[in-house]
C-alpha positions as a Markdown table, in Angstrom:
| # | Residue | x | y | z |
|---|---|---|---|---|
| 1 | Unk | 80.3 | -59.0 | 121.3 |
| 2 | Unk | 77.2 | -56.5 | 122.2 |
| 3 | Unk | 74.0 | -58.0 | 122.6 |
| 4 | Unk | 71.6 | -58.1 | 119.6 |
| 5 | Unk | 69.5 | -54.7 | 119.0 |
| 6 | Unk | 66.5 | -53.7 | 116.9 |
| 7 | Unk | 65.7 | -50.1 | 116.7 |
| 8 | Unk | 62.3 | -48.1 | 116.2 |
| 9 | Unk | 62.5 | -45.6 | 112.9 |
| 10 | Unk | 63.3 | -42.3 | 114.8 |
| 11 | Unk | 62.0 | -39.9 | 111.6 |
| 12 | Unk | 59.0 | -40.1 | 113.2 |
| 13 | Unk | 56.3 | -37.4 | 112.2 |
| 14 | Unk | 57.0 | -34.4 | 113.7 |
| 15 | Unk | 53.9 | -32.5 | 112.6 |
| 16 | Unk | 51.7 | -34.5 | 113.8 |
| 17 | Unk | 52.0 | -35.3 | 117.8 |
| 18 | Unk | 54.0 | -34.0 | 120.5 |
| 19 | Unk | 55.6 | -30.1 | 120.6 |
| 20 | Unk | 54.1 | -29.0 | 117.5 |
| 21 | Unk | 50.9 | -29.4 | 119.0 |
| 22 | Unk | 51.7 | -27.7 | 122.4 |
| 23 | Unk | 49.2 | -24.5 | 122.4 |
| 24 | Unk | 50.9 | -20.9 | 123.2 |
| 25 | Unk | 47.1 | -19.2 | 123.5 |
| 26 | Unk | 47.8 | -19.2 | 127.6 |
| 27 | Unk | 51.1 | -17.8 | 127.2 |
| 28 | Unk | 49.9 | -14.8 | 124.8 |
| 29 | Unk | 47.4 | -14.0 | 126.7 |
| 30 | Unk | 48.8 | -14.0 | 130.3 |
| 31 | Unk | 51.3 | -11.7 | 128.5 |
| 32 | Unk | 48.8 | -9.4 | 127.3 |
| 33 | Unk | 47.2 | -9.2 | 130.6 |
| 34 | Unk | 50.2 | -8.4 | 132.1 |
| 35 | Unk | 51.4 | -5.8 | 130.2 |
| 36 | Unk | 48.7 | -3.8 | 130.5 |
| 37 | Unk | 48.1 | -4.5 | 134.4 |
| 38 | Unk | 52.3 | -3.9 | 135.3 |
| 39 | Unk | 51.8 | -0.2 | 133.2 |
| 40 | Unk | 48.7 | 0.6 | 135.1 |
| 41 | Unk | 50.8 | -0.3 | 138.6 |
| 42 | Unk | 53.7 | 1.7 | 137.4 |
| 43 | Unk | 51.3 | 4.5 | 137.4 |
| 44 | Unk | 49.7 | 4.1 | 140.3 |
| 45 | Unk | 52.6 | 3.5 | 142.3 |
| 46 | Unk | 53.9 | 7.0 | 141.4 |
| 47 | Unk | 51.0 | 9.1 | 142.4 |
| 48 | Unk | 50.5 | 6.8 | 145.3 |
| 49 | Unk | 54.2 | 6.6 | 146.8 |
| 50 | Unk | 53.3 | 2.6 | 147.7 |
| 51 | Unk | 55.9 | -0.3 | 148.2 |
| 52 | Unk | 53.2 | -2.4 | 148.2 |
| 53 | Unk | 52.0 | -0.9 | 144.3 |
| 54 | Unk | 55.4 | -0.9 | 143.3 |
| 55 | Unk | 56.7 | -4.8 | 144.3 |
| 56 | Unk | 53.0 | -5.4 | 142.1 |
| 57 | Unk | 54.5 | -3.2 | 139.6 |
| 58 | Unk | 57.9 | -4.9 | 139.3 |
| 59 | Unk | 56.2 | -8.4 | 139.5 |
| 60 | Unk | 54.0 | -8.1 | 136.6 |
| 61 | Unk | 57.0 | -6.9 | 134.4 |
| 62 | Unk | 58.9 | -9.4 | 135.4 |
| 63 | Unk | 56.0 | -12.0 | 134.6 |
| 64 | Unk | 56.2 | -10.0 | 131.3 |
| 65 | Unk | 59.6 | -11.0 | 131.2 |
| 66 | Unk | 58.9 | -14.2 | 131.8 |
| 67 | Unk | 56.4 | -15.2 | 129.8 |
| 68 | Unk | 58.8 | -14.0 | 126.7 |
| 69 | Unk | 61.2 | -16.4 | 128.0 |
| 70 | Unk | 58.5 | -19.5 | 127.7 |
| 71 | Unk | 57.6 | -18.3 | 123.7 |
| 72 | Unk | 61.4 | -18.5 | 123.4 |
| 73 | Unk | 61.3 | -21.8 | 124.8 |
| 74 | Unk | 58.4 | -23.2 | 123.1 |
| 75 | Unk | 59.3 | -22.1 | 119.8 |
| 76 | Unk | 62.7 | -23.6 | 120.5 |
| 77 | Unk | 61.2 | -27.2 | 121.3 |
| 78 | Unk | 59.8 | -27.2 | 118.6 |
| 79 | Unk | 62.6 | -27.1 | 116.6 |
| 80 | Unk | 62.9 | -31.4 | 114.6 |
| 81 | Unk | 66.0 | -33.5 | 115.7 |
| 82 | Unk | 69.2 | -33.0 | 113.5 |
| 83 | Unk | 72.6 | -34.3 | 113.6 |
| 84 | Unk | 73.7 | -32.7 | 116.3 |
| 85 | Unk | 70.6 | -33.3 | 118.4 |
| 86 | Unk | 69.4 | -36.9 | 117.2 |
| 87 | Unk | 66.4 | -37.0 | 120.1 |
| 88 | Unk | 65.7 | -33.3 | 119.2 |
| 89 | Unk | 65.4 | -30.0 | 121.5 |
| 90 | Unk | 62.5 | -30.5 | 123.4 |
| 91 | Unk | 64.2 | -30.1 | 127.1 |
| 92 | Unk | 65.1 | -26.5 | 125.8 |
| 93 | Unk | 61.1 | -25.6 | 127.4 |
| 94 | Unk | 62.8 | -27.1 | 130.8 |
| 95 | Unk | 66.0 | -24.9 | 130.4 |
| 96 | Unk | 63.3 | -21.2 | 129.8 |
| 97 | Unk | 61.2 | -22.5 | 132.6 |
| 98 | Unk | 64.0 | -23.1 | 134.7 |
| 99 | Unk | 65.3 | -19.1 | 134.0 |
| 100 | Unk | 62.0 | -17.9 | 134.5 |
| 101 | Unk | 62.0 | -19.6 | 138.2 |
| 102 | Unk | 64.9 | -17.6 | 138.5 |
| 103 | Unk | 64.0 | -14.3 | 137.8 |
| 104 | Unk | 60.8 | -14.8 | 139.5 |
| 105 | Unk | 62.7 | -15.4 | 143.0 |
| 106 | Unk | 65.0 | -12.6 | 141.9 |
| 107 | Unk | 63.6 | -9.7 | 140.4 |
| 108 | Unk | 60.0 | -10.4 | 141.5 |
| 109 | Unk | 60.5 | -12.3 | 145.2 |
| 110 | Unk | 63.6 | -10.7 | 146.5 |
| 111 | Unk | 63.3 | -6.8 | 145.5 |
| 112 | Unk | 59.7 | -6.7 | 147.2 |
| 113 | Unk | 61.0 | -8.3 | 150.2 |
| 114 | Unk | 64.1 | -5.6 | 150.3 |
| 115 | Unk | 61.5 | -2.9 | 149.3 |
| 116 | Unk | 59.7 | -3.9 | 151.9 |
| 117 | Unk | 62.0 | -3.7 | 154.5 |
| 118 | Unk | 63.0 | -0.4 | 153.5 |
| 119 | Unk | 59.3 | 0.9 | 154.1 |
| 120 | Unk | 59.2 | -0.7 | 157.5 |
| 121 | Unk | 62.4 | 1.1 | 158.4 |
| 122 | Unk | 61.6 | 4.3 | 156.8 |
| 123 | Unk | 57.5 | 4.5 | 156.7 |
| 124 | Unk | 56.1 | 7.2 | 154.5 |
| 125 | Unk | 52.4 | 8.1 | 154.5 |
| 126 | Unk | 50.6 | 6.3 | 151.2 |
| 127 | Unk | 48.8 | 9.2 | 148.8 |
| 128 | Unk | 46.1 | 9.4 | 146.3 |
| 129 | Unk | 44.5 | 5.5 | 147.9 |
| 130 | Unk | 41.6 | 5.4 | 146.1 |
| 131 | Unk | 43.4 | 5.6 | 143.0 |
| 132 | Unk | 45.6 | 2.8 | 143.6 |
| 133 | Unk | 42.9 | 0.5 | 145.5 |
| 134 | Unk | 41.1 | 1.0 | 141.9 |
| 135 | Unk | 43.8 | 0.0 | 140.0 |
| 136 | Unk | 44.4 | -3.1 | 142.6 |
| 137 | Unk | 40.5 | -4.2 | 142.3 |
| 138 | Unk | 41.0 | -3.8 | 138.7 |
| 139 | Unk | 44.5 | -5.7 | 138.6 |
| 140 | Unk | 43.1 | -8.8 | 140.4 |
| 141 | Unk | 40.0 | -9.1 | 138.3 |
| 142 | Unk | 42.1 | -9.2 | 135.4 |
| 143 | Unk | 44.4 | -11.9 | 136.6 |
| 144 | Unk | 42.0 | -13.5 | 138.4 |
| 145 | Unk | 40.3 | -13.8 | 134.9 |
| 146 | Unk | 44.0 | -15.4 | 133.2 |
| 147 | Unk | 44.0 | -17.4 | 136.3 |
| 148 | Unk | 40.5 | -19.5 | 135.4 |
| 149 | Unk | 41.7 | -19.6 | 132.2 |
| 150 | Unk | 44.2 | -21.6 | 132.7 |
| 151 | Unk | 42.3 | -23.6 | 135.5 |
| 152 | Unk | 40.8 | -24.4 | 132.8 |
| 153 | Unk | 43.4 | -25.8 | 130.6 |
| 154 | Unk | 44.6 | -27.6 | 133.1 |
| 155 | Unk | 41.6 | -29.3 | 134.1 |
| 156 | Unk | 41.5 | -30.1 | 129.8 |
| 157 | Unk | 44.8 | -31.6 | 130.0 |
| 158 | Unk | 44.9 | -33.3 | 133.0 |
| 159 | Unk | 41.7 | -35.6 | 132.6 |
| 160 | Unk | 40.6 | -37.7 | 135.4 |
| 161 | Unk | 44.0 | -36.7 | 137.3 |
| 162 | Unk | 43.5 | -34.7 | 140.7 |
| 163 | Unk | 44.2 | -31.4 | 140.0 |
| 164 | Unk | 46.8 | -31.1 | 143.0 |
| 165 | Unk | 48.5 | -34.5 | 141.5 |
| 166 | Unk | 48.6 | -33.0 | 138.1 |
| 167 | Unk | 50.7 | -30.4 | 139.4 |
| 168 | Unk | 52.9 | -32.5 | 140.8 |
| 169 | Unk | 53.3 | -35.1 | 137.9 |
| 170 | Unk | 53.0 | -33.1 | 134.7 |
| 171 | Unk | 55.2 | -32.4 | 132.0 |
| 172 | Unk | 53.8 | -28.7 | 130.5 |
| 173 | Unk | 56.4 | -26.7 | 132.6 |
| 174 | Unk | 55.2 | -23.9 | 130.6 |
| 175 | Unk | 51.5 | -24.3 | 131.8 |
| 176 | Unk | 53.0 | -24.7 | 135.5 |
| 177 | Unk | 55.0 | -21.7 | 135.2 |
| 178 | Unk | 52.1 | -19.4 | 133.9 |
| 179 | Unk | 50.0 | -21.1 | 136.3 |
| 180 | Unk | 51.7 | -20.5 | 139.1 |
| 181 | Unk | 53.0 | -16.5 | 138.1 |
| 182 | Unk | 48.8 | -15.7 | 137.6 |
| 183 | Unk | 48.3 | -17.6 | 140.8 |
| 184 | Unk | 50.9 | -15.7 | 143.2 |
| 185 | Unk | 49.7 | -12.4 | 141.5 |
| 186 | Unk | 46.0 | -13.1 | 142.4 |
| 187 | Unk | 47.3 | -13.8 | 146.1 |
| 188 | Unk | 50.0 | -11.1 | 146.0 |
| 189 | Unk | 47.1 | -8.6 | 145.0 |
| 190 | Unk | 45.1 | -9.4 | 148.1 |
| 191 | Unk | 48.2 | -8.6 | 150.4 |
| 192 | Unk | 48.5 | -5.1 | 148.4 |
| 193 | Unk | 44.3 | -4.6 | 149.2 |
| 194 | Unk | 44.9 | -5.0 | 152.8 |
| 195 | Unk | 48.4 | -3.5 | 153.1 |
| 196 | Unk | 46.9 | -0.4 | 151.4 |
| 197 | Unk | 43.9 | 0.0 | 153.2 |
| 198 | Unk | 45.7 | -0.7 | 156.8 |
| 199 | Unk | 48.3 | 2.0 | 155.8 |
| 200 | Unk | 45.4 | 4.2 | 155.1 |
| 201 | Unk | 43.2 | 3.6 | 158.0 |
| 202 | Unk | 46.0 | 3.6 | 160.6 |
| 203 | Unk | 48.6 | 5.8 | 159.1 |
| 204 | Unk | 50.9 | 3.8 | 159.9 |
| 205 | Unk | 53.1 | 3.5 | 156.6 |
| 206 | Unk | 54.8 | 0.5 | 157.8 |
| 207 | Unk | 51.6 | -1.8 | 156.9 |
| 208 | Unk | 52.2 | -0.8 | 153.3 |
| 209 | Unk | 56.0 | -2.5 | 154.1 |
| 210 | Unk | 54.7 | -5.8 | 155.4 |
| 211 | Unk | 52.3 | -6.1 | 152.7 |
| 212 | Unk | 55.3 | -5.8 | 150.3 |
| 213 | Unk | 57.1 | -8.4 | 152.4 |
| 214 | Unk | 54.3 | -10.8 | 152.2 |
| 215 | Unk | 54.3 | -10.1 | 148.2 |
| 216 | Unk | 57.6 | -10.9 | 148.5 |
| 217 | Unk | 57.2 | -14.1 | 150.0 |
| 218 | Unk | 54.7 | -15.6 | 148.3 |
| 219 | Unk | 56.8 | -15.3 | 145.1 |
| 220 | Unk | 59.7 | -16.6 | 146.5 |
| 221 | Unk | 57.4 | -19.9 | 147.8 |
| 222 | Unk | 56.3 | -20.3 | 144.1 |
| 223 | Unk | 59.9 | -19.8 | 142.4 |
| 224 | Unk | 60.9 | -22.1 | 144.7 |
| 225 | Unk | 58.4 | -24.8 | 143.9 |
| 226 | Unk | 58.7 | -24.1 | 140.1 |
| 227 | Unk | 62.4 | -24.3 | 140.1 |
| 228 | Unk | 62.5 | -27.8 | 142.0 |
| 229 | Unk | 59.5 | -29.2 | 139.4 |
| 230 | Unk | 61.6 | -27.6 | 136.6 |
| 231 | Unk | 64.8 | -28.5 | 137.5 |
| 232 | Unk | 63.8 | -32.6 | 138.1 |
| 233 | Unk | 62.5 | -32.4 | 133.8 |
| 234 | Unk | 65.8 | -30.8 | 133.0 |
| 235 | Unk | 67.4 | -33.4 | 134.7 |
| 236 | Unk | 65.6 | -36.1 | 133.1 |
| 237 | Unk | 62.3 | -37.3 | 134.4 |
| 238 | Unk | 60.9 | -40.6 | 133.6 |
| 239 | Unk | 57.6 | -40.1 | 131.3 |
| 240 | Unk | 54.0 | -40.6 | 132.7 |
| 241 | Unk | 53.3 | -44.0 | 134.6 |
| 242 | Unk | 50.5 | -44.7 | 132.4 |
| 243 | Unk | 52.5 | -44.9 | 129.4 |
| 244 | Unk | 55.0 | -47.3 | 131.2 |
| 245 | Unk | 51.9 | -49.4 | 131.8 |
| 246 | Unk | 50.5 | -49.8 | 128.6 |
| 247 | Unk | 53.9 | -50.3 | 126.9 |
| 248 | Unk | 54.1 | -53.6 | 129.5 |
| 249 | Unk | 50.2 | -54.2 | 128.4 |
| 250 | Unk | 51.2 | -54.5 | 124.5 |
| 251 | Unk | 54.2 | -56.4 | 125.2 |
| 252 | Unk | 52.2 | -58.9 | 126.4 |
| 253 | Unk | 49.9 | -58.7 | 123.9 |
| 254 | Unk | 52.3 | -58.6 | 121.2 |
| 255 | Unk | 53.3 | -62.1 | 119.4 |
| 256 | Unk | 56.7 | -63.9 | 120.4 |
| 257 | Unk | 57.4 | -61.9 | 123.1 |
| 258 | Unk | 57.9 | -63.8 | 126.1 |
| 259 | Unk | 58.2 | -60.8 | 128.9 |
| 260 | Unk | 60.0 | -57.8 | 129.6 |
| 261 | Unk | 62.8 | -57.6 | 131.0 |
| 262 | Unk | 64.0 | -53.9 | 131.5 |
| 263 | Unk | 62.0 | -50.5 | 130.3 |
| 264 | Unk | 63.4 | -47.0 | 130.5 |
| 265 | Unk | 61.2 | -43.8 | 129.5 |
| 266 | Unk | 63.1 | -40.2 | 129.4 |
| 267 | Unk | 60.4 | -37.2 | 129.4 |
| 268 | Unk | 62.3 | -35.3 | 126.2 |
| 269 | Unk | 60.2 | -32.2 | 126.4 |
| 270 | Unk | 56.6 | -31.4 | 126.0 |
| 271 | Unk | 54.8 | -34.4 | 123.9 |
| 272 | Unk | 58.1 | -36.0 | 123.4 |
| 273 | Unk | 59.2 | -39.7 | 125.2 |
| 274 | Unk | 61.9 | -41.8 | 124.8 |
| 275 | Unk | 61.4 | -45.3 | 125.6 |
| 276 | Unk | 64.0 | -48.1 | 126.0 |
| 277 | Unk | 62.7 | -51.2 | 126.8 |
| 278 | Unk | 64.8 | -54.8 | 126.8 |
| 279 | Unk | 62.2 | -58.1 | 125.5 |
| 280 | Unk | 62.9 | -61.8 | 126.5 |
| 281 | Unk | 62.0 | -63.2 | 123.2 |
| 282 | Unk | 60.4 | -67.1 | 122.4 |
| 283 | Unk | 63.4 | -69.9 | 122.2 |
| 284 | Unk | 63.6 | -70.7 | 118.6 |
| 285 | Unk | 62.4 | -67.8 | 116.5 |
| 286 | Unk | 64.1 | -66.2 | 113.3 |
| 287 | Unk | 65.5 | -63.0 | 113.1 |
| 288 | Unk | 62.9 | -62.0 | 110.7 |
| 289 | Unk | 60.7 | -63.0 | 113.2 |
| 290 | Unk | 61.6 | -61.0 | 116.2 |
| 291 | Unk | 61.9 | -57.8 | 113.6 |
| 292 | Unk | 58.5 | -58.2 | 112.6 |
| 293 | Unk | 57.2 | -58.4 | 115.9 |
| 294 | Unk | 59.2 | -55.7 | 117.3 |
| 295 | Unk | 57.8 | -53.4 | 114.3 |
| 296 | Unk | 54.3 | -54.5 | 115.2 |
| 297 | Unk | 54.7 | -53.5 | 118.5 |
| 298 | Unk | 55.9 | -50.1 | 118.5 |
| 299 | Unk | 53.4 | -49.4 | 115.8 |
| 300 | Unk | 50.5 | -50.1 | 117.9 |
| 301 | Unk | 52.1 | -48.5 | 121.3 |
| 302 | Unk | 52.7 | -45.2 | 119.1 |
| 303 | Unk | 48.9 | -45.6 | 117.7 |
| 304 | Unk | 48.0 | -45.5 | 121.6 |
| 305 | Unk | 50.5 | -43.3 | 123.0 |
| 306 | Unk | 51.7 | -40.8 | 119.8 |
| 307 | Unk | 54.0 | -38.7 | 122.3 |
| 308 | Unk | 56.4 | -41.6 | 122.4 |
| 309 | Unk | 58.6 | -40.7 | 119.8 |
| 310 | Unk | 61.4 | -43.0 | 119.9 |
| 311 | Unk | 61.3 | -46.3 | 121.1 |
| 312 | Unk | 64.5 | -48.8 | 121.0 |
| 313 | Unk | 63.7 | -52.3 | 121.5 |
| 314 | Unk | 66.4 | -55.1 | 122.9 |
| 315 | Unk | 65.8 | -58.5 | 122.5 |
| 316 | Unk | 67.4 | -60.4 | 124.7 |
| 317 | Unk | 67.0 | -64.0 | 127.2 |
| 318 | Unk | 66.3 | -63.9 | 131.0 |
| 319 | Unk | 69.8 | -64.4 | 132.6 |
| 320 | Unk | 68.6 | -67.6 | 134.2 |
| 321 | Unk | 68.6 | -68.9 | 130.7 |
| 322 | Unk | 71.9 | -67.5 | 129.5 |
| 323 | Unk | 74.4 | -70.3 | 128.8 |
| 324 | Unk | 77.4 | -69.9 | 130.9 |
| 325 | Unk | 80.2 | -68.4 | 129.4 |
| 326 | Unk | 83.3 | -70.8 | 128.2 |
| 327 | Unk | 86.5 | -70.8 | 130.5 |
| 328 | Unk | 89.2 | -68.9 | 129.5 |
| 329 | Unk | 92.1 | -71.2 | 127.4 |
């Protein structure tokens, strides 16, 4: 027979915490920064004849790109748990974010680095610099701008978190991605500045090549790190630590329970945590009992933690006290 099992009421409310709550405002507007800034470098790539301007150009409309790909996500998250997804679709952020890692070391990271290459071999004179150093000082004002921004929201969500170990631990892949695409372009700017100007100064065309291989590399360094942090939520990452701890901290708060002897949390998407967790229960108790306590608990975890959605609770005995099973007849 299968151990004894009380479950949590999984129509939980999904208005109120968790994905429907996860702001797009940084998405939109990185977006609309973008799609001004990548038309502007088109432009100024033309007139200028610059690999450097161009690998900018093709990087902000592929963060254009992107950043479509993380509304699709998000509004796809979003989406309530069904019969055919029971826990609900909130990994599908992970699965855009993921893409968007891609095509960032693809069409962003790897043409600048061929482009680049290609100028080295075959250097052409850059034209028409003031205009395109404009456009650049312009450019990194503008996503140095989106970047504070979201600075800022990360410093919001992340609390009393280092801002380094936030970046490392949180679950907002979306605010990571856009983070780190606004970041890279900020730095990727500064290589065009200088590629431009040494081009200029020396006439040497092959400076406007290394400043497109540089571009290139700093994108691929951030695909690669978004992809890994990306990749480990898709897979399934355990939830924060903290909520791990106070789950512990009300179970040993929480009437009849005697002490834990398992616990599980599964990061489900933005806002959204499963949490499996096996109880050793006081010798003795009724049924009606152990439910009761059971619903008292998860009420008051999910009043201290709402992003913990689902919670399944096993009562159970420590195996020292398990009475030893009857020989076989």
């Amino acid at each position: 027979m299968g151990e004894p099992e009380a479950k949590a009421d999984t129509n939980s409310k999904e208005g109120e915490h968790g994905a429907d709550e996860h702001s797009t405002a940084h998405i939109f507007q990185s977006l609309a920064v973008n799609v001004l800034i990548a038309v502007t470098k088109a432009v100024a790539a033309f007139f200028t004849k610059s690999g450097a301007m161009l690998a900018e150009a093709l990087h902000s409309f592929s963060d254009c790109g992107n950043q479509i790909l993380l509304l699709i996500g998000v509004r796809q998250a979003r989406k309530p748990p069904d019969a055919s997804h029971p826990l609900g679709y909130g990994r599908a952020l992970y699965f855009w974010s993921f893409l968007v890692a891609l095509m960032l070391f693809a069409g962003g990271g790897v043409f600048s680095v061929y482009e680049g290459v290609h100028k080295v071999r075959e250097p052409e004179p850059v034209e028409k610099v003031w205009l395109g150093l404009i456009i650049l000082f312009i450019s990194i004002l503008l996503e140095g701008g989106a970047t504070i921004s979201n600075i800022r929201e990360l410093n919001k969500r992340r609390g009393k978190t280092p801002f380094f170990r936030y970046l490392g631990e949180t679950k907002d892949s979306d605010l990571i991605v856009v983070f780190g695409e606004n970041s890279a372009a900020v730095l990727g700017l500064s290589f065009a500045i200088a590629a431009l100007l040494l081009a200029w100064k020396t006439g040497d065309g092959r400076w406007d090549g290394i400043g497109s291989i540089l571009i290139g590399a700093v994108l691929i360094g951030v695909a690669i790190f978004l992809a890994r942090k990306v990749l480990s939520l898709l897979l399934g990452e355990a939830a924060d630590p903290e909520i791990e701890v106070a789950a512990r901290r009300i179970a040993n708060e929480t009437e009849h329970f005697e002490r834990v002897l398992n616990m599980v949390t599964v990061q489900q998407g933005p806002g959204q945590v499963l949490m499996s967790i096996k109880v050793a229960f006081a010798p003795g108790i009724a049924i009606e009992d152990v439910c009761e306590s059971i619903n008292r608990y998860e009420a008051k975890l999910r009043k201290e933690h709402p992003e913990v959605r689902w919670v399944f609770v096993e009562p159970d005995i420590p195996f020292s006290k398990r009475r030893p099973e009857a020989p076989a007849p």
